[in-house]
N, C-alpha and C positions, 0 to 999 in steps of 0.2 A: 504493500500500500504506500509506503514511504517511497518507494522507488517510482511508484507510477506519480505520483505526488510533484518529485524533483524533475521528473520527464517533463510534467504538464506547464511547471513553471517555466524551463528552460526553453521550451514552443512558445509562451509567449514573450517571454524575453527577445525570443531571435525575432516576432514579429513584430512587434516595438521597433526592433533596431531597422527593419526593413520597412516601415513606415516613417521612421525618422530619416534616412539614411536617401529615401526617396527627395527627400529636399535636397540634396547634392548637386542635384541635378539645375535648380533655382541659383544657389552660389556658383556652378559650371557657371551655368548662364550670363548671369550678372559678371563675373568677372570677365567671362570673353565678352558680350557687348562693350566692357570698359574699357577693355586693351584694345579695341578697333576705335574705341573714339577720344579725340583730347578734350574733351570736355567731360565734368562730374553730367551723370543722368539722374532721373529721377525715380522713383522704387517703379514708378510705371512701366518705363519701359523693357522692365523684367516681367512684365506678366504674359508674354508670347515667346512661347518653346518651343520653336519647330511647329507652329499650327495650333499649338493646347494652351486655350488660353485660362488663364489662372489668377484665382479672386486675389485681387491686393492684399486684404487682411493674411492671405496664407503668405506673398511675400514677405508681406513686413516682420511678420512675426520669423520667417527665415532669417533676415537682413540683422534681425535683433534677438539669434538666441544663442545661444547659449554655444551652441559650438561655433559661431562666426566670434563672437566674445572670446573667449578661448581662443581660435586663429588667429582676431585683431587684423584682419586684412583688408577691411574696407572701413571709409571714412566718412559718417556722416554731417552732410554742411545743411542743418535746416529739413528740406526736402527733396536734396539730392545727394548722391552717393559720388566716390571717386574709390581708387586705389591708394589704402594710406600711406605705401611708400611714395608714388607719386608727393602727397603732399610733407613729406619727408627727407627727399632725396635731394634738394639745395644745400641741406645743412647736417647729415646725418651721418656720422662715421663710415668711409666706405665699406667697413666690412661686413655691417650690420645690414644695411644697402640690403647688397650682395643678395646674402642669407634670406631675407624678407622676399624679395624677389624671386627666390626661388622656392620658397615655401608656397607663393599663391599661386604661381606657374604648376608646384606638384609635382613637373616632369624635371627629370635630367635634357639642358639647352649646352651653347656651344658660347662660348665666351662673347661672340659677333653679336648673337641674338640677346644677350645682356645689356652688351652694348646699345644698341637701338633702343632699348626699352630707357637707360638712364640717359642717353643723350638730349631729351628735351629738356632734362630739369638742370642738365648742366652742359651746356652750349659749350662753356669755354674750355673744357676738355676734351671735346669732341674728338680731336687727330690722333690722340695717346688712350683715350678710354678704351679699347676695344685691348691694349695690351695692358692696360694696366691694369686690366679686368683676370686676365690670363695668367698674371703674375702673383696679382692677391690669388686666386683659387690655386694655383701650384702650390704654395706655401702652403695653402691649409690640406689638401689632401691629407689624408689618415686622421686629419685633427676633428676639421668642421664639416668636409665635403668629400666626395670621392670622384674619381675619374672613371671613363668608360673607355672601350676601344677607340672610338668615335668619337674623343674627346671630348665628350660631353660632360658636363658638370654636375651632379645632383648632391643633395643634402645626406651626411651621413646617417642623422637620425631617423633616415625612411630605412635604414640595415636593423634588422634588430640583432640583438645581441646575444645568440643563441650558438654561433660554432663554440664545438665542443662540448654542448652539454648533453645530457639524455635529455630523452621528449617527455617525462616527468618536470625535472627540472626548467626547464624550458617553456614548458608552460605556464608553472609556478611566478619564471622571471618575466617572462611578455605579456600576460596575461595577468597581472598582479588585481586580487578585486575583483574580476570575472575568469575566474578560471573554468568556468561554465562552457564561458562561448571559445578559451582556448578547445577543450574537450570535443564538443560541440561539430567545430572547424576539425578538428584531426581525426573524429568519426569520421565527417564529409570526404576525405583524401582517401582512409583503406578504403571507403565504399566506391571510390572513384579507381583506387588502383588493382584491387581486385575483380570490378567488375569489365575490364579493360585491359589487355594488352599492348596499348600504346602507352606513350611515355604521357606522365601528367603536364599538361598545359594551364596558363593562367586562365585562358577561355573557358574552362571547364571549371575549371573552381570558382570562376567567378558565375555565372550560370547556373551552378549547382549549388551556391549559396543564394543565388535571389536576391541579392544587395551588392550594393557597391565595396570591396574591400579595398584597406586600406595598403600602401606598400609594406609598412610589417607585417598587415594580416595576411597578404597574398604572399610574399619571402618566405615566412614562415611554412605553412601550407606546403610552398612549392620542396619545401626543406626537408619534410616530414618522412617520406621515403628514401631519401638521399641525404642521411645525416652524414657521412663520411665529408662531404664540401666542406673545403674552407675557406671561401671567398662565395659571396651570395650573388656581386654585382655582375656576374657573370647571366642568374639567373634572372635577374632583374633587364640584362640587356636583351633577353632570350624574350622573356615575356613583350619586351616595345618592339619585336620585330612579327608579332604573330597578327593576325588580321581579325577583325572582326572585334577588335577591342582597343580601347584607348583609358586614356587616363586624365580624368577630371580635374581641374581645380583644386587644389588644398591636398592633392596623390592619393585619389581615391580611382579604383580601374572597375570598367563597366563594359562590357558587353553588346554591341547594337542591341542584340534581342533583347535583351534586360533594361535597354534604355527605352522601347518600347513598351514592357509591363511599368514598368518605374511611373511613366508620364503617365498611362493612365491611372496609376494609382494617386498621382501628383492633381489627376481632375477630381478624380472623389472625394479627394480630402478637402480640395479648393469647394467643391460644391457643400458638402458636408458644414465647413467653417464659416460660406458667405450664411446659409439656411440660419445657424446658431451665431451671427452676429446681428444677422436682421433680427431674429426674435430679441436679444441681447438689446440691441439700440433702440426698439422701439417702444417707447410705454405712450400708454395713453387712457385718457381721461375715461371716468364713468362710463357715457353711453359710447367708448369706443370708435368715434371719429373724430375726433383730432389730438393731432402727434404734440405731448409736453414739450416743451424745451426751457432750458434753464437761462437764466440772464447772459447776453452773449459776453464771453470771452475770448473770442478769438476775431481778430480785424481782418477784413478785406482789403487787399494793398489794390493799388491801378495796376498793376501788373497781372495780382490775380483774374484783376476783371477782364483785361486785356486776352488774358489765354483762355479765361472761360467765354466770350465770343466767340474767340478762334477755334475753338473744341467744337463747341457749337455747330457750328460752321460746317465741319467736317460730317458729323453725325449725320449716318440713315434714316433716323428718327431722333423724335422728343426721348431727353432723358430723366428718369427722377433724380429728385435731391439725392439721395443715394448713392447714386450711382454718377452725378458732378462733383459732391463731395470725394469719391475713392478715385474719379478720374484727373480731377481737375488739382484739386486741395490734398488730395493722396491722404484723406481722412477716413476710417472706418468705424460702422461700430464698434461701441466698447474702447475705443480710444477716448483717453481724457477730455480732446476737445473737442468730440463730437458734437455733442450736447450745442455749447457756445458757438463752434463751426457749422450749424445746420439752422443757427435759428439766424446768424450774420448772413449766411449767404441767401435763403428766404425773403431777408429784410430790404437787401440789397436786388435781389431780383422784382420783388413788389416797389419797389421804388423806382424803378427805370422804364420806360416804356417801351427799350428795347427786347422785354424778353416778355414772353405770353403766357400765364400759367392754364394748363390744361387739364385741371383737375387729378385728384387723384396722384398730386407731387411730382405728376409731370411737368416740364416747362423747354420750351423752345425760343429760337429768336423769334420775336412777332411774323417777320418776313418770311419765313420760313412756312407759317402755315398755306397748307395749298389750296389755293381761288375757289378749286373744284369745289371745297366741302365747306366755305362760306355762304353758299348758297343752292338752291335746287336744281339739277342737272333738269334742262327744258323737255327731254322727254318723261317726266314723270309729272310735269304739270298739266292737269287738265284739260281738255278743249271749253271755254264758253261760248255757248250756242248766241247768234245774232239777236237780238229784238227782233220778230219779224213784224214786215210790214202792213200786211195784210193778214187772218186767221184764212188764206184758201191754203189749200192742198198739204204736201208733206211738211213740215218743217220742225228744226231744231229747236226744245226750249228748255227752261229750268224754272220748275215752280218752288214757291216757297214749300218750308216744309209742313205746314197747317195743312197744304191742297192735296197733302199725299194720302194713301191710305195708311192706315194705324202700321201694318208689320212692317211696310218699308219705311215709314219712319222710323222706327225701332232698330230696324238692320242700319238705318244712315246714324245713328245719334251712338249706335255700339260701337265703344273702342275695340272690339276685337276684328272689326273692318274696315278702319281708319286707312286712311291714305294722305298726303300731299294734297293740300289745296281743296280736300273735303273730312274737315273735323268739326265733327257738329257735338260732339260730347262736352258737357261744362268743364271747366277743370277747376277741378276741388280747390280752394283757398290755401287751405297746407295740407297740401301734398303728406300724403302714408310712408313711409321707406317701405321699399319692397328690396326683397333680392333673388327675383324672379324676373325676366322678359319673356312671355310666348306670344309669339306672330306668327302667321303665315305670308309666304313669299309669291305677289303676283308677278305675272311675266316683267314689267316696264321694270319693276325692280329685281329681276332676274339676269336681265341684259345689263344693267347700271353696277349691280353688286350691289345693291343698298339694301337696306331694311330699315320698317317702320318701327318707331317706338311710340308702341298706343299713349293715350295722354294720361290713363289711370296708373300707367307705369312709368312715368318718367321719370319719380322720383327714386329710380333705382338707381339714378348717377345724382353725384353732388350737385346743385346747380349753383354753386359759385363760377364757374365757369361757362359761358354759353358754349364756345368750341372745346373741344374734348379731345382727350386722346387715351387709348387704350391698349393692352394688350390682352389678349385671350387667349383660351389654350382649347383646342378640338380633343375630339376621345381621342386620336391618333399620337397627341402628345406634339402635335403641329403649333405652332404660336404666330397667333394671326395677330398684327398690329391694325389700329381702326380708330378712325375717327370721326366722334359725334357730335352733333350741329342738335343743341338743345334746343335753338330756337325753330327750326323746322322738325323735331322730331326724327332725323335721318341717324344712321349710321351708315359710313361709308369703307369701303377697302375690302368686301368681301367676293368682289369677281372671282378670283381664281379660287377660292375656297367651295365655292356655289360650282362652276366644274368641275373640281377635285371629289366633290363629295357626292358630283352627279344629284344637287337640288333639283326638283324637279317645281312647275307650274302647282301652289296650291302646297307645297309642305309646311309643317310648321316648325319653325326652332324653338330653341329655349336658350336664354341667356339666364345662368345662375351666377350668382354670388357667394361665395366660400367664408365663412367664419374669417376666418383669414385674410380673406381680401381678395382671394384669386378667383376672376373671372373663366366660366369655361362658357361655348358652346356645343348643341348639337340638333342633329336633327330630331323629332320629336315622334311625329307621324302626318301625317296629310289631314289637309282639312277637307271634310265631304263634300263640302259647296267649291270653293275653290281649284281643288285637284282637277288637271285634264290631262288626259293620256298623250303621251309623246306623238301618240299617230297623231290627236285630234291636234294637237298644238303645230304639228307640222303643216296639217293640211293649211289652219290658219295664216302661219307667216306667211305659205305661200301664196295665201289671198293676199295678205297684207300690202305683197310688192308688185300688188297688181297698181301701175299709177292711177287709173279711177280709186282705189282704196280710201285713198289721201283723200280725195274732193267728195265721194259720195257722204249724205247726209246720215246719222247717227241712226235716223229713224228708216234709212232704208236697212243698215247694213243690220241694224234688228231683227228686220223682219225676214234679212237675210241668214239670219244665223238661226230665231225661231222656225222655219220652214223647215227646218232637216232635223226637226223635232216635236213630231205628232203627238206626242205622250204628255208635250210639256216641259220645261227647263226651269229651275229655281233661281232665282233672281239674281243669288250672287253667283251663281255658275252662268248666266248669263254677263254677267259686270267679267267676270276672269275672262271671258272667251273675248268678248269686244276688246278688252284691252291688250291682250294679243296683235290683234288687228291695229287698235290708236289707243291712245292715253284716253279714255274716257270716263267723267264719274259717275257715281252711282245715282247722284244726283240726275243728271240729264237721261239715265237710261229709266231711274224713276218716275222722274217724268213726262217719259213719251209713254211708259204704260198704263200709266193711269190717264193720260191724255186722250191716248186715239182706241176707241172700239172695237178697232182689230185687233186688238192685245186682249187678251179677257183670263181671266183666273181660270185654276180646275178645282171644283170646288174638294175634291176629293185628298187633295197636295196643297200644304202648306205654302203659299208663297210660290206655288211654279206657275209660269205662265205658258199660254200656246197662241200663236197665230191664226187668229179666223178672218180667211181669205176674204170670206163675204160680206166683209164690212172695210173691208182697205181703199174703200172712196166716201166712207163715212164721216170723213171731217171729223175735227177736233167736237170732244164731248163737250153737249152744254155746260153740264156745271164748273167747268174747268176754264172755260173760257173769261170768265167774270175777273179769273186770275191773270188775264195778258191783257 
């Protein structure tokens, strides 16, 4: 029991180290973007890894723990970073130089490549540094550094100090404090060397351990079946000439294939820490919509506002505070000065009329929002029928709604058949919160990508904001960005989502609201009245592009669409199908059926109507007429 006990501990110990040990790859990172630029960077532009992009909070917390502390190889100025020898190397003994240098390199370099690296911070030795580079590290070989075939120079203390002893003692001495993971490591090697034939390699051992080792930890290892060696740096030259492996930052060796599992481990852990700093930074009041913040303590310089435009600027979309604060101000939550830094930079954004908030702690440049969704795209508005001149023959009209009968006024005044340019529902004084949206999608908003938002539901968004922006998530795990126009009731940006999901004429969605805040959609089911089959909707468009389509009168293409159904049609499965054809409301197809005598109810079907051929020269109904 005690045995399986010290097993179970030592499994999670080694995963620990291989989730710690995954951020190597972050310092990798960080120091080679440094070395390619002379300028300090800012923790930002370590959060892209070969493509994997990673939450700041997990940088910074790399850039500030405890084994960069320990290293001491990078130097923080403010909110950027440099190499601290860099900011060392005008005034700092050369041999210590030297030595620093080569500990964040990691690798064994060549005197030349020393060279280059201290020549900017000391110009006026430029002609003679490259030998007198060659000369201090000559002297110290066996002391401080060792030599390679290759001339190459690396740090002695990457050798551990293990020729001549047993692989007891040896562990005891390398391993001092974790003699676990010495143990651990030289199980790793027989199981590698008896399962195998070939000679052991660092690729293998590094592979077969799942984390990056270090140069003593790989020496060692490489050591463990060949204790007779007495000289290591031979092995050490052996392992820099094998492929498929290199050697990071700070003399840690990795494997492509393992640099692959590493980053995606380096995502889970980024997503895992942004989820627990949002929950972490965010409190908030009683009824749960709006974000505390404490008296600002931290100042916005012209600078910062200067690069939060420019950020701006660049952006695919509207960002939250959030997410300007860890881009822009390289602030996260759970830092000291979030708090202070989120209600400064808010204060600062509500003050300028350069930037637009979009509810929901989105905010953009004002310029930035697009024309399209300020306003109603013209094919979703209406037709208004003429005054006519005369009551002879067909014509187009719109009665009020007292002249209708009782169920279509009921079907025109219900928010669940609301549209653009015909909302006859009151709207409540204060408004309910919901967090709920269900609509159905007619054809004009099919083509557009829009959706209605009924008016008993609007109070499902903030309305601090008239234009709006959002992001939503499908069942697919898709995240559709969208933006709503409070004052017309639209939501726009769902064209390609409406293909993708194969929406069809007549479905219903639903927009929920998540405890949490997170918006999803989906589709729901079809609405009975609305829904028309892909054939019947085909047939239509291609009336549509008929050019009389356009010029004929509302009350022909009625009587046009009534005729190919003897049975009868229900009111709003007539409004779907006409609309098909032109934007038309319910209003004017209202009132042509209560208008002309060739329309007549069945009495047997609520609300469906049928075409009686034998009165289509009957002229408009008396009691109707009183109304034009």
């Amino acid at each position: 029991m005690q045995d399986r006990t010290t097993e179970d501990q030592r499994l999670v110990a080694i995963q620990s180290l291989r989730q710690e040990r995954a951020r190597l790859l972050i310092l990798d990172y960080a120091v080679r973007r440094l070395l390619s630029s002379d300028q300090p960077l800012r923790a930002a532009h370590f959060t892209q890894i070969d493509g994997a992009h990673l939450f700041l909070g997990l940088v910074k917390e790399t850039l500030y723990s405890e084994t960069l502390r320990s290293c001491d190889c990078l130097h923080n100025i403010g909110r950027y970073w440099d190499l601290r020898w860099r900011k060392e190397a005008p005034h700092k003994p050369f041999g210590g130089l030297i030595l620093d240098i080569l500990k964040v390199l990691g690798r064994p370099v060549t005197a030349d490549e020393l060279a280059a690296l201290v020549t900017p911070s000391r110009p006026e030795q430029a002609e003679d540094l490259a030998d007198a580079i060659e000369q201090f590290l000559e002297r110290r070989v066996g002391e401080s550094v060792f030599r390679t075939e290759e001339d190459r120079y690396g740090r002695l203390d990457w050798i551990p100090d293990i020729i001549g002893r047993s692989l007891d003692d040896a562990v005891q001495v390398e391993f001092w404090g974790r003699e676990f993971f010495g143990h651990w490591l030289t199980d790793q090697v027989f199981s590698l060397v008896s399962s195998s034939d070939q000679p052991l390699t660092a690729s293998a051992l590094v592979t077969t351990a799942g984390f990056p080792l270090s140069h003593r930890e790989l020496l060692f290892a490489l050591w463990v079946p060949q204790r007779h060696l007495t000289d290591l740096v031979p092995l050490l030259e052996s392992a820099l000439k094998e492929e498929k492996i290199r050697v990071l930052a700070l003399g840690y060796w990795i494997t492509s294939e393992l640099e692959e599992v590493l980053k995606a481990e380096l995502v889970a852990q980024s997503e895992s820490l942004r989820i627990a700093y949002r929950q972490k930074g965010r409190r908030r009041d009683k009824r749960g919509t709006k974000l505390l913040t404490l008296q600002p303590t931290f100042t916005l310089t012209e600078g910062d506002k200067r690069e939060l435009i420019e950020w701006l600027k660049r952006q695919p979309q509207p960002a939250t505070l959030d997410q300007i604060l860890e881009q822009v101000l390289e602030i996260v939550p759970g830092d000291p000065e979030y708090d202070g830094g989120r209600q400064a930079l808010e204060t600062e954004l509500r003050s300028d009329d350069l930037f637009a908030f979009l509810g929901d702690s989105y905010w953009c440049l004002k310029e930035a929002i697009p024309q399209e969704v300020q306003q109603v795209p013209p094919s979703l508005i209406p037709e208004t029928p003429q005054k006519p001149r005369e009551l002879k023959g067909l014509f187009d009209l719109n009665l009020p709604l007292e002249a209708l009968d009782e169920d279509l006024r009921q079907m025109m005044v219900s928010p669940r058949y609301e549209d653009v340019g015909e909302r006859f529902a009151p709207t409540p004084a204060t408004p309910t919160r919901v967090r709920r949206i269900e609509m159905a999608v007619t054809y004009p908003h099919l083509q557009e990508g829009t959706w209605v938002i009924p008016s008993d539901e609007i109070a499902f968004f903030d309305e601090s904001a008239k234009i709006q922006f959002a992001v939503v998530q499908d069942p697919n795990g898709q995240s559709l960005p969208l933006w709503i126009n409070l004052r017309e009731g639209l939501i726009f940006g769902l064209k390609d989502w409406f293909q993708d999901q194969k929406i069809e004429v007549g479905s219903v969605l639903r927009l929920d609201r998540s405890k949490d805040g997170w918006l999803t959609i989906r589709k729901v089911r079809r609405d009975p009245y609305l829904f028309r089959p892909k054939e019947r909707c085909n047939e239509l468009v291609q009336f549509a592009r008929h050019p009389s389509a356009r010029q004929t009168p509302v009350v022909v293409l009625l009587q046009a669409v009534l005729s190919q159904y003897p049975s009868g049609l229900h009111f709003l499965t007539i409004w779907s199908e006409l609309n098909i054809i032109r934007r038309i409301s319910k209003l004017t197809i209202a009132s042509l059926l209560c208008a002309y005598p060739m329309f007549s109810r069945l009495p047997e079907k609520s609300s469906h109507w049928v075409l009686d051929l034998t009165k289509v020269t009957a002229g408009i109904r008396p009691e109707i007429a009183r109304y034009l």
